[in-house]
N, CA, C and O atoms as a GROMACS GRO file, in nm:
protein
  500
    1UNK      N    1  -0.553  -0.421  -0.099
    1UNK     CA    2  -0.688  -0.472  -0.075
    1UNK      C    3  -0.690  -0.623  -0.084
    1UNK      O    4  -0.609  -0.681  -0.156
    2UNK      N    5  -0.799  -0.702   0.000
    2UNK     CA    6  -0.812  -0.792  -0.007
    2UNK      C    7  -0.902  -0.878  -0.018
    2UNK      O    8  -0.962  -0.849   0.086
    3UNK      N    9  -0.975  -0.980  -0.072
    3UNK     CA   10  -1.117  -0.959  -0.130
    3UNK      C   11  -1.140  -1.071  -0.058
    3UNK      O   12  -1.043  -1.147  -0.055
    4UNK      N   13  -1.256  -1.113   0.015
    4UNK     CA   14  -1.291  -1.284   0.066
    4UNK      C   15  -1.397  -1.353   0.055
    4UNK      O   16  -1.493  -1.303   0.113
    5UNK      N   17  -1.414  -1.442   0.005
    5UNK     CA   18  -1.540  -1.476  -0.019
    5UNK      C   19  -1.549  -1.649   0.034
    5UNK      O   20  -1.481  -1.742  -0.009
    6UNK      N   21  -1.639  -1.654   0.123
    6UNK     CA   22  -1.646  -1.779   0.210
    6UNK      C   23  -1.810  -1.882   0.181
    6UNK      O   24  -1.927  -1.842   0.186
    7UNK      N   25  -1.756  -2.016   0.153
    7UNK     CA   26  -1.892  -2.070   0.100
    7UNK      C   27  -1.875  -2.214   0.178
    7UNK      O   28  -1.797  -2.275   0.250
    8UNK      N   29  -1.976  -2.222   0.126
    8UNK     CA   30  -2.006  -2.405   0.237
    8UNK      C   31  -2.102  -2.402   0.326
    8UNK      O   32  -2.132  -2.509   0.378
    9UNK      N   33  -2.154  -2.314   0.354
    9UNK     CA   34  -2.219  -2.290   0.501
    9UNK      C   35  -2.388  -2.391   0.474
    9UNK      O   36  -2.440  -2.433   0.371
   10UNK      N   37  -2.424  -2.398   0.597
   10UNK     CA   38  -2.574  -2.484   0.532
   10UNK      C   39  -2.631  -2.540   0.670
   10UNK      O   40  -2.574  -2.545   0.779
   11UNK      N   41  -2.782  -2.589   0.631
   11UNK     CA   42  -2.847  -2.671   0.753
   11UNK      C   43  -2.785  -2.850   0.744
   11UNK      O   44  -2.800  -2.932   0.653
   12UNK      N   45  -2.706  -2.865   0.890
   12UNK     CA   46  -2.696  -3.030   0.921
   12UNK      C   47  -2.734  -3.004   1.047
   12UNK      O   48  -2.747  -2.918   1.133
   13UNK      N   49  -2.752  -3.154   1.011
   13UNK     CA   50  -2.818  -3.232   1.162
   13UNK      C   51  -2.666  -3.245   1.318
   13UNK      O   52  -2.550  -3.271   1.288
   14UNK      N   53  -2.699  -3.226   1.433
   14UNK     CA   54  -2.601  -3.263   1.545
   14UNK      C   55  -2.546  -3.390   1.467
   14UNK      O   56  -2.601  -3.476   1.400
   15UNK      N   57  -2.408  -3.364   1.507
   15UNK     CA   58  -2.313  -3.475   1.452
   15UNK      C   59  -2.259  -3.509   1.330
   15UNK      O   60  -2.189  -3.607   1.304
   16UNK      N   61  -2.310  -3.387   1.233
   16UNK     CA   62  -2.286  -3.382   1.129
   16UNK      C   63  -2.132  -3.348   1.057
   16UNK      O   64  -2.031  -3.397   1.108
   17UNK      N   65  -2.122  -3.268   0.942
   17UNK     CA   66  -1.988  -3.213   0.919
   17UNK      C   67  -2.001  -3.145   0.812
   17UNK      O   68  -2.077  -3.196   0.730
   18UNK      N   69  -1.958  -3.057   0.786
   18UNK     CA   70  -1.941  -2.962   0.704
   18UNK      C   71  -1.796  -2.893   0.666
   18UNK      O   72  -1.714  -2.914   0.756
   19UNK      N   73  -1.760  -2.840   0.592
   19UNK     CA   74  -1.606  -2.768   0.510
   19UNK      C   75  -1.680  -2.640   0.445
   19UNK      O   76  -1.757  -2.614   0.353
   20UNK      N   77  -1.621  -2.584   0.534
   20UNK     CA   78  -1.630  -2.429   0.520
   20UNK      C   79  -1.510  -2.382   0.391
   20UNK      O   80  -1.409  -2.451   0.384
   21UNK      N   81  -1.523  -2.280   0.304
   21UNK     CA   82  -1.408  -2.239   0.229
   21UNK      C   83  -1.414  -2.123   0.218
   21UNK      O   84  -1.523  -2.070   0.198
   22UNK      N   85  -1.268  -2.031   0.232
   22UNK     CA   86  -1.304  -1.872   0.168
   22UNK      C   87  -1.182  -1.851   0.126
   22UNK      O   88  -1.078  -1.856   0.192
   23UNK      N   89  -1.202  -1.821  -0.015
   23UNK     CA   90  -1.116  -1.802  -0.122
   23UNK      C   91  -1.072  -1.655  -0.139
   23UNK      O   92  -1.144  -1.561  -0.104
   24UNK      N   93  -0.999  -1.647  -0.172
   24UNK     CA   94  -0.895  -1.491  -0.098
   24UNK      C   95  -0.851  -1.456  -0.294
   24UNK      O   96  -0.838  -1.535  -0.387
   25UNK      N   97  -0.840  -1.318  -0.288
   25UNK     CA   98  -0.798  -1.243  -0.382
   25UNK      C   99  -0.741  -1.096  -0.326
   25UNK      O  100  -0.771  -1.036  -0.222
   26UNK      N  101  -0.647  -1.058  -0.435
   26UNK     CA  102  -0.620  -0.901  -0.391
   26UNK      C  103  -0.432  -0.930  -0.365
   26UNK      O  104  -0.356  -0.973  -0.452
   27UNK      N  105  -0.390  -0.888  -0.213
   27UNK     CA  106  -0.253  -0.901  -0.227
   27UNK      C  107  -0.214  -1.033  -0.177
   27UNK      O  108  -0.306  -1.107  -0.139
   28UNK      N  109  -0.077  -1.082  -0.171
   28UNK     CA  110  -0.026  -1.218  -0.188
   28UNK      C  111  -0.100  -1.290  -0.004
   28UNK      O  112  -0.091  -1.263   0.116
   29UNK      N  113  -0.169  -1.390  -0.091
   29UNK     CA  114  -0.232  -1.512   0.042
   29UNK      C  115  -0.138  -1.546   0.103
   29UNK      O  116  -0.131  -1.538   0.225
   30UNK      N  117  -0.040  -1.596   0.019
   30UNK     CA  118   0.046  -1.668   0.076
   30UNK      C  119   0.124  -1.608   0.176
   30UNK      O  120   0.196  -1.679   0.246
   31UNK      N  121   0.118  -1.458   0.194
   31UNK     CA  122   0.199  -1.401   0.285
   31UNK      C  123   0.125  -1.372   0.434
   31UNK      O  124   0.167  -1.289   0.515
   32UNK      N  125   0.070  -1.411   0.443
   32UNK     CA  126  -0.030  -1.348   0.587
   32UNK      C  127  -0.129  -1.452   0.640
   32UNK      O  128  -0.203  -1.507   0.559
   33UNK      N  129  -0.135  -1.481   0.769
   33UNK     CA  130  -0.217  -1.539   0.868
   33UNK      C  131  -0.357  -1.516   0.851
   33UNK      O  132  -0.404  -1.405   0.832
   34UNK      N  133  -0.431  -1.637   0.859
   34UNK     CA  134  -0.573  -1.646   0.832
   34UNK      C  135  -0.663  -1.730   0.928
   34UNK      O  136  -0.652  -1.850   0.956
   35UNK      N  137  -0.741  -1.650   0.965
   35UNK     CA  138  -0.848  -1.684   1.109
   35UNK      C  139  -0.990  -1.664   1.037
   35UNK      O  140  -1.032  -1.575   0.963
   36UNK      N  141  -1.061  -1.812   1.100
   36UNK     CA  142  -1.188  -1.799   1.146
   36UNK      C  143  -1.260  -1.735   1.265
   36UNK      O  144  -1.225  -1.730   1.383
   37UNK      N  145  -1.382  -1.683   1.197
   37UNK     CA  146  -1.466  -1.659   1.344
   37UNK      C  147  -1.584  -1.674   1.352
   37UNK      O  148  -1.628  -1.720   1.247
   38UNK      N  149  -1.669  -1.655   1.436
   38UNK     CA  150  -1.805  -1.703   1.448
   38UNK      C  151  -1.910  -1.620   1.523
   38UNK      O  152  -1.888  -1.561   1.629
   39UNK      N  153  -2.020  -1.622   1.461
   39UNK     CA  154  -2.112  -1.491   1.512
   39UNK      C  155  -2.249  -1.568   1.541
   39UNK      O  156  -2.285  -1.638   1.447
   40UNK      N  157  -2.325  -1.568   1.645
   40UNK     CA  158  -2.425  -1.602   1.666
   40UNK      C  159  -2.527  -1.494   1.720
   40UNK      O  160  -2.496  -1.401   1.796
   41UNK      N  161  -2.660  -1.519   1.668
   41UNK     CA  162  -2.722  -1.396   1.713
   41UNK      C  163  -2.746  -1.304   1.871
   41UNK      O  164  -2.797  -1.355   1.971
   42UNK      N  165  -2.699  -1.169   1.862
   42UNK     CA  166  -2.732  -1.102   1.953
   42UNK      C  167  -2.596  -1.141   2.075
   42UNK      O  168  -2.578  -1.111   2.194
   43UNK      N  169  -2.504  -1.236   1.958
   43UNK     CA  170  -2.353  -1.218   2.073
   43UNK      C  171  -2.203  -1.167   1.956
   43UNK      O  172  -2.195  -1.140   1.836
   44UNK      N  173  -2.091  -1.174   2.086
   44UNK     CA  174  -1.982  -1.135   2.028
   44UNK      C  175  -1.946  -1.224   1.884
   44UNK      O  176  -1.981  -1.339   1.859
   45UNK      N  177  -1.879  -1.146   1.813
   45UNK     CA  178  -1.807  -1.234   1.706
   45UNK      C  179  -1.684  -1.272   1.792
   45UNK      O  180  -1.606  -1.204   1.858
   46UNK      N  181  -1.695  -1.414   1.767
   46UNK     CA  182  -1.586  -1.503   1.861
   46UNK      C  183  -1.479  -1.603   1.770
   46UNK      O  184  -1.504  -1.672   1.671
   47UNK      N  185  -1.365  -1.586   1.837
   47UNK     CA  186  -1.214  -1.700   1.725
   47UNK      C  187  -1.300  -1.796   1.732
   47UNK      O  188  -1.385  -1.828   1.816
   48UNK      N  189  -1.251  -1.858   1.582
   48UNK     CA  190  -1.303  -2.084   1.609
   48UNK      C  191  -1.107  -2.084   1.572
   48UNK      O  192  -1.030  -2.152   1.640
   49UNK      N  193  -1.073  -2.023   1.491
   49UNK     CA  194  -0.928  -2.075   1.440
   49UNK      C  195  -0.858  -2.008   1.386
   49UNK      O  196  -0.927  -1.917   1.342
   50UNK      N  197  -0.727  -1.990   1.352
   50UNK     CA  198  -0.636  -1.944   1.291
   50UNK      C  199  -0.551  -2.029   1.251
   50UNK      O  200  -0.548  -2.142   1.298
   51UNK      N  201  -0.449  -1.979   1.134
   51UNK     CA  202  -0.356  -2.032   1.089
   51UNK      C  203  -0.197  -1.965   1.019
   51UNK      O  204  -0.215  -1.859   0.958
   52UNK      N  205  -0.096  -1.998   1.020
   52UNK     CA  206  -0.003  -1.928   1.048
   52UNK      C  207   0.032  -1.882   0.835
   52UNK      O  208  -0.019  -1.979   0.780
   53UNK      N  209   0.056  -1.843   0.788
   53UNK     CA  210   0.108  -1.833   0.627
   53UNK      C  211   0.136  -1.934   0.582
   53UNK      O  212   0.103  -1.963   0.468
   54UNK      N  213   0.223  -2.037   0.681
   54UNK     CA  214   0.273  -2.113   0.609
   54UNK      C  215   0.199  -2.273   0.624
   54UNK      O  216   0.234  -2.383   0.582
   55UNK      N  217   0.065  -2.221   0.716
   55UNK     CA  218   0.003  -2.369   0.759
   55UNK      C  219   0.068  -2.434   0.844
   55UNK      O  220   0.021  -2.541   0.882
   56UNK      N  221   0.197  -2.386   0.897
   56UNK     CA  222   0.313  -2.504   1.026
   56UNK      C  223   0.263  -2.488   1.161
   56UNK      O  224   0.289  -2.552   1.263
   57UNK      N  225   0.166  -2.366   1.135
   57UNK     CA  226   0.106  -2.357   1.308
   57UNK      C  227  -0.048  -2.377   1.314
   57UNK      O  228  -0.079  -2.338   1.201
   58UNK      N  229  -0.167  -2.416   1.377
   58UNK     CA  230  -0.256  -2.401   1.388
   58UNK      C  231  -0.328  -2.352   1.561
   58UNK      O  232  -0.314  -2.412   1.668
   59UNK      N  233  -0.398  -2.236   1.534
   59UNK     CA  234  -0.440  -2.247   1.666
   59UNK      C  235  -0.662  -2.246   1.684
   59UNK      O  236  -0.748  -2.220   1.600
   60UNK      N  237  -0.668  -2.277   1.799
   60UNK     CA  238  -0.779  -2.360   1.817
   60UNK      C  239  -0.883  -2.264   1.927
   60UNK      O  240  -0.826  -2.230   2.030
   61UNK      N  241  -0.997  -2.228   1.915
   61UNK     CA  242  -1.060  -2.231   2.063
   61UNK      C  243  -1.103  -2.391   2.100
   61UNK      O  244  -1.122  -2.492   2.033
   62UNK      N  245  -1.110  -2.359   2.244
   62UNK     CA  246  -1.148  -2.502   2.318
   62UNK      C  247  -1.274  -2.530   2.293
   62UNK      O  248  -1.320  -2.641   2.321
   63UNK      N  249  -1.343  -2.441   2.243
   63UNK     CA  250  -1.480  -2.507   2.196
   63UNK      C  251  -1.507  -2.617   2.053
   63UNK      O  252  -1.582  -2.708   2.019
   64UNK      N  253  -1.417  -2.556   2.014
   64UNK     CA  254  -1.361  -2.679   1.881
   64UNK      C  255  -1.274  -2.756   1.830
   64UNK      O  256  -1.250  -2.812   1.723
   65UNK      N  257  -1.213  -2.739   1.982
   65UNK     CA  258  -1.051  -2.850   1.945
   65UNK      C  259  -1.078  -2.965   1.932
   65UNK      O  260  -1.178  -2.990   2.000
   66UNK      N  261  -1.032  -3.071   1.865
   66UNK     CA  262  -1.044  -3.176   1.813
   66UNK      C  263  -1.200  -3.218   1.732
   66UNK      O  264  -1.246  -3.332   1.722
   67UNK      N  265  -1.269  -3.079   1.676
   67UNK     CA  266  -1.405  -3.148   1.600
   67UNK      C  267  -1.355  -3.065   1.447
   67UNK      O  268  -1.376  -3.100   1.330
   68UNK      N  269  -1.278  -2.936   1.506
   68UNK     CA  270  -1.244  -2.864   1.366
   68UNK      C  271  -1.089  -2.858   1.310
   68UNK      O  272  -0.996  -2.852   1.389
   69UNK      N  273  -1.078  -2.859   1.227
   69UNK     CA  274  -0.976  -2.846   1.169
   69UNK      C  275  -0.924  -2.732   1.064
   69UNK      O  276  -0.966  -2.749   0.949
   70UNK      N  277  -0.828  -2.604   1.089
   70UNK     CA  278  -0.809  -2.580   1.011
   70UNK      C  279  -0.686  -2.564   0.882
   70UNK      O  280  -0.572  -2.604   0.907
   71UNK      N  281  -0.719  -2.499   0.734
   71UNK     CA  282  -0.619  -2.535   0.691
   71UNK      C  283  -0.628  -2.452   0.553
   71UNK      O  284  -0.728  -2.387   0.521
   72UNK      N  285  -0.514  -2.464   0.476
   72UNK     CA  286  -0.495  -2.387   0.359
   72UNK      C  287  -0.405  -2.416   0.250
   72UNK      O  288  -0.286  -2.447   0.253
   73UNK      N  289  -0.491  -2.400   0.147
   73UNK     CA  290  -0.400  -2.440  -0.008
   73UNK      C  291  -0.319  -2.282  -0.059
   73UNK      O  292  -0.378  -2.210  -0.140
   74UNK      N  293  -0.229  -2.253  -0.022
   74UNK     CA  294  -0.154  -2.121  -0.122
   74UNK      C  295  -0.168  -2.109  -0.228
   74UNK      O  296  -0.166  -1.990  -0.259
   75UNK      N  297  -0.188  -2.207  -0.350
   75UNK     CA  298  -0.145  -2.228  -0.450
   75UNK      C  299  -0.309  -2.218  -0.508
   75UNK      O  300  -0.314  -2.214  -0.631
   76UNK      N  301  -0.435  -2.215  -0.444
   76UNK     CA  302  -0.553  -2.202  -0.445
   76UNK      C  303  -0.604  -2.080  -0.410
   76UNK      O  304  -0.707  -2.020  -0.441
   77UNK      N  305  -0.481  -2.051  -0.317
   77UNK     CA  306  -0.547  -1.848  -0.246
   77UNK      C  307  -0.708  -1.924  -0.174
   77UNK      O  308  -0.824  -1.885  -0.190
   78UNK      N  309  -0.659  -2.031  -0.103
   78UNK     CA  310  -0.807  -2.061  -0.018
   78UNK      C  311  -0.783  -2.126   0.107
   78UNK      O  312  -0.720  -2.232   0.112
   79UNK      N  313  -0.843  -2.054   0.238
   79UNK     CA  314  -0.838  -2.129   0.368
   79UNK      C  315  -0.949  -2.214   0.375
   79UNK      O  316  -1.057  -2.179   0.327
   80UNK      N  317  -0.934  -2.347   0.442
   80UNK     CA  318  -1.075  -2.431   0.459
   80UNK      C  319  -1.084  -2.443   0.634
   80UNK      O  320  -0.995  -2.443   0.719
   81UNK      N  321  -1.237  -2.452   0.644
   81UNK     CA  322  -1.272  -2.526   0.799
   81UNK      C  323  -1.330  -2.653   0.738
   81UNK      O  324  -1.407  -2.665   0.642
   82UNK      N  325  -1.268  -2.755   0.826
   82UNK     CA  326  -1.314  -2.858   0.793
   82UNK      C  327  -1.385  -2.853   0.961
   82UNK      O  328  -1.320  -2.820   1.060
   83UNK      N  329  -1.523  -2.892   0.962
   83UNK     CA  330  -1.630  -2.950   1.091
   83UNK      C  331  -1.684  -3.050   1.102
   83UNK      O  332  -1.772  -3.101   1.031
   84UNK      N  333  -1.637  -3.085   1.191
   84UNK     CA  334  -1.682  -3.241   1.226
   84UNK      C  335  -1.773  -3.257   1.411
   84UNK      O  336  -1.770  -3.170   1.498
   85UNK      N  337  -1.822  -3.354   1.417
   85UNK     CA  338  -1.937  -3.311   1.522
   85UNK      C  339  -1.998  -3.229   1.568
   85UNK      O  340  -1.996  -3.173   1.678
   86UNK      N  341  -2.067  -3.219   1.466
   86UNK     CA  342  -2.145  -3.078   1.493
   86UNK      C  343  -2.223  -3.026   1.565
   86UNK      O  344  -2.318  -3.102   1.542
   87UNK      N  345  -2.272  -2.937   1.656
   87UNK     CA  346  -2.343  -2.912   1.771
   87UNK      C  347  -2.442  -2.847   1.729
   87UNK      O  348  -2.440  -2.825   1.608
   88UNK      N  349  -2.559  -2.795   1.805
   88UNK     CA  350  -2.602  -2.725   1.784
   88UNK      C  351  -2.577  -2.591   1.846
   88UNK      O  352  -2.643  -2.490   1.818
   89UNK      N  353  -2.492  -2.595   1.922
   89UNK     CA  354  -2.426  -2.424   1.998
   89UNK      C  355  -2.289  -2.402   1.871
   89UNK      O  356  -2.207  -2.312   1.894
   90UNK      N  357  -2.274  -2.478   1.755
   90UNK     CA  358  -2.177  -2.432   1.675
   90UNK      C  359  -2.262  -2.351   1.550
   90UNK      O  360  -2.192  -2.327   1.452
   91UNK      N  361  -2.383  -2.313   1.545
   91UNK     CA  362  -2.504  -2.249   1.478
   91UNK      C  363  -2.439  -2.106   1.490
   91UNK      O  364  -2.402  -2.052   1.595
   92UNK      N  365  -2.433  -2.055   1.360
   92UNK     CA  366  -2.382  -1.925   1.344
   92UNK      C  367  -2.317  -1.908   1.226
   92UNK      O  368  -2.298  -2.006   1.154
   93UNK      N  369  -2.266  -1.760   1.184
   93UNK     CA  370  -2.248  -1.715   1.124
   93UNK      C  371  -2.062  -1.713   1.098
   93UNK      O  372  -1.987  -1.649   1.172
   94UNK      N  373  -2.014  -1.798   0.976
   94UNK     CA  374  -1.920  -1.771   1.013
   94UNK      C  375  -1.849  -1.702   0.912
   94UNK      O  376  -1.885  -1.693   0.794
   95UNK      N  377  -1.724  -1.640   0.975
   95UNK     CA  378  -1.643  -1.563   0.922
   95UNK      C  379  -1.491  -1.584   0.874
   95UNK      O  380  -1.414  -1.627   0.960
   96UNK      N  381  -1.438  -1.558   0.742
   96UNK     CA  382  -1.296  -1.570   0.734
   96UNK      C  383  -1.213  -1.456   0.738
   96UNK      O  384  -1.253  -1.383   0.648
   97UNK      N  385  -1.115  -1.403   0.798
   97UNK     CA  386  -1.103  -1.332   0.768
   97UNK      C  387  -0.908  -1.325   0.782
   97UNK      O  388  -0.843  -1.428   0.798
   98UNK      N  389  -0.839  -1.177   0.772
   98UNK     CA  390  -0.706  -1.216   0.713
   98UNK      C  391  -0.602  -1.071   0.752
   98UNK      O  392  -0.608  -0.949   0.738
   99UNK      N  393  -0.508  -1.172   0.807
   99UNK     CA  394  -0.430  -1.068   0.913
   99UNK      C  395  -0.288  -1.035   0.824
   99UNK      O  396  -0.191  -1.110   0.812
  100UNK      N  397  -0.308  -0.905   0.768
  100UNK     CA  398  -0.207  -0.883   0.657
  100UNK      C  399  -0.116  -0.810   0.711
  100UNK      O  400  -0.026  -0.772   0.635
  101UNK      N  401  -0.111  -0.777   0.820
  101UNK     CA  402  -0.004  -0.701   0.913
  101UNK      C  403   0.086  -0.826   0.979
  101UNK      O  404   0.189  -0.783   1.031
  102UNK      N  405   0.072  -0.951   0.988
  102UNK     CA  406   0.142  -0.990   1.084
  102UNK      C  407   0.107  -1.158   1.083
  102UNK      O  408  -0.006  -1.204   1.067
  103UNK      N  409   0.206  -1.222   1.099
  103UNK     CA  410   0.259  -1.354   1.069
  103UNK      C  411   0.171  -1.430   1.177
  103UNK      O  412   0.118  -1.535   1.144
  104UNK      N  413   0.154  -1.381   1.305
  104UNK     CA  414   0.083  -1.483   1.426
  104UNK      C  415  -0.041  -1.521   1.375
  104UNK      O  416  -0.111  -1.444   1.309
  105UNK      N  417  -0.072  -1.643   1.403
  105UNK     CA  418  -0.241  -1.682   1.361
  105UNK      C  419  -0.281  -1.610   1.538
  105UNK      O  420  -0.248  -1.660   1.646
  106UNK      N  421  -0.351  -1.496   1.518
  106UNK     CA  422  -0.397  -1.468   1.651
  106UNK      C  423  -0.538  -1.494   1.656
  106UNK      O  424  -0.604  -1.535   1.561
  107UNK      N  425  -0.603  -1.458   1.828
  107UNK     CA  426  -0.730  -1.523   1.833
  107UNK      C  427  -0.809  -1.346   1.883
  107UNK      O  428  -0.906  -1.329   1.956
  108UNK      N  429  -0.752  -1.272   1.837
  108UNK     CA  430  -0.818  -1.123   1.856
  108UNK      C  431  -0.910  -1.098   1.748
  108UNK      O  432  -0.858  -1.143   1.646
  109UNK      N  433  -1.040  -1.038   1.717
  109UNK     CA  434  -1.067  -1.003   1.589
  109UNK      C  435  -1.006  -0.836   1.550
  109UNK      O  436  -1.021  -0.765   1.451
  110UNK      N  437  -0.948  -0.818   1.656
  110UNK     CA  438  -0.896  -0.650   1.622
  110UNK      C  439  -0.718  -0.730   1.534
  110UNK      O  440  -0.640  -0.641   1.502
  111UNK      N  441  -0.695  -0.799   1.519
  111UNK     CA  442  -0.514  -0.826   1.488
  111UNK      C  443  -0.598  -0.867   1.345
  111UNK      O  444  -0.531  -0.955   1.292
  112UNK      N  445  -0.719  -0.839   1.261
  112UNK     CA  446  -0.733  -0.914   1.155
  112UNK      C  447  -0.816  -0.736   1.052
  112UNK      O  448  -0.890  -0.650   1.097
  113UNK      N  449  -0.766  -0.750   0.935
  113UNK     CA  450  -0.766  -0.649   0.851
  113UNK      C  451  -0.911  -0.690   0.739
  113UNK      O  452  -1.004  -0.612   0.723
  114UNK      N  453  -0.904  -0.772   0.698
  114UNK     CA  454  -1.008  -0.792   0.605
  114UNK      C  455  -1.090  -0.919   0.625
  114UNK      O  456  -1.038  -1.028   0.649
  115UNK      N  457  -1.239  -0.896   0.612
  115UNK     CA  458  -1.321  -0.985   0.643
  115UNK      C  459  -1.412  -1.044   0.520
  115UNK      O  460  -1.427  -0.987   0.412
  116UNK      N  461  -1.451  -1.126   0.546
  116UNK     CA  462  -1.567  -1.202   0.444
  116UNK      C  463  -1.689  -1.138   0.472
  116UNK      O  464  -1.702  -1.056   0.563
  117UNK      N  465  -1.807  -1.184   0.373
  117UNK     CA  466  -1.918  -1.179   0.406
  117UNK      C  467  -1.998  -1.249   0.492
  117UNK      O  468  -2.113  -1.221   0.526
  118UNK      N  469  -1.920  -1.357   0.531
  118UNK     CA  470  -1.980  -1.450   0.595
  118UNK      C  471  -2.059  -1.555   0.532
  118UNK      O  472  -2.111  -1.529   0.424
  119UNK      N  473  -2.085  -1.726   0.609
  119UNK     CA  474  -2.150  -1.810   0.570
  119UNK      C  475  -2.243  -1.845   0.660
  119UNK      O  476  -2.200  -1.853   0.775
  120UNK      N  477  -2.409  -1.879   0.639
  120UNK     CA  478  -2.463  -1.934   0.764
  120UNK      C  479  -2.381  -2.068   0.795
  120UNK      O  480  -2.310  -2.121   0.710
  121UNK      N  481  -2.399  -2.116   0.926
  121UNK     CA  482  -2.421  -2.235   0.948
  121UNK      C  483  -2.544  -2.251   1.054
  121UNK      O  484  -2.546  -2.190   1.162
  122UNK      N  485  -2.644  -2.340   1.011
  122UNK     CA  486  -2.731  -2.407   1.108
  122UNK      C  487  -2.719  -2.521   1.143
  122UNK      O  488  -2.744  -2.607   1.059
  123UNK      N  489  -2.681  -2.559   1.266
  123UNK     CA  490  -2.683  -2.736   1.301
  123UNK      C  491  -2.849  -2.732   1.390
  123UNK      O  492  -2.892  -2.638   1.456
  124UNK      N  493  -2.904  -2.841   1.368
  124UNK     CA  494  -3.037  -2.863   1.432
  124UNK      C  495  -3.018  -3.001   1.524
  124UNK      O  496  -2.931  -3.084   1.499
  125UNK      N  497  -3.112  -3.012   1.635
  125UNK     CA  498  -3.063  -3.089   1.735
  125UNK      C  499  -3.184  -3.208   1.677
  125UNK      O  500  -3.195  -3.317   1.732
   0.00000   0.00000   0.00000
């Protein structure tokens, strides 16, 4: 089992920034790939990011390449989103969640085993 709990979430203004965190418990962090995702109302839960176990890979949707960043302390059992220019189409619900089968940071939400509760985010224009 794997436990997640994701915080940071909040109302900023367009252009803002925010650091998302979700702190992981249960079996070893350090062994398994960890992806964000993002839910906005009345649509798909969609990738923002992944990351590989060891942090040497990062992968991106094009909707947030170069505003987000992601990343992870092992030694903390915690992945972070760091957000920077913030939109208001980046408004949603987001998710951490953690692919304990398999080393790829993938951008599927079916390749991912355990999820968070989620954090809001609201950006306002």
């Amino acid at each position: 089992q794997v436990q997640l709990v994701e915080s940071g979430g909040g109302l900023v203004q367009a252009g803002g920034s925010l650091r998302l965190s979700c702190a992981a418990s249960g079996r070893t962090f350090s062994r398994y790939a960890m992806g964000w995702f993002r839910q906005a109302p009345g649509k798909e839960r969609d990738f923002v990011a992944a990351i590989t176990w060891s942090g040497g890979t990062t992968v991106y949707a094009d909707s947030v390449k170069g505003r987000f960043t992601i990343s992870r302390d092992n030694a903390k059992n915690t992945v972070y989103l760091q957000m920077n220019s913030l939109k208001p189409e980046d408004t949603a619900v987001y998710y951490c969640a953690a692919n304990v089968f398999g080393s790829s940071p993938g951008r599927s939400k079916y390749e991912y085993s355990y999820w968070g509760q989620g954090t809001q985010v609201t950006v306002s224009s």
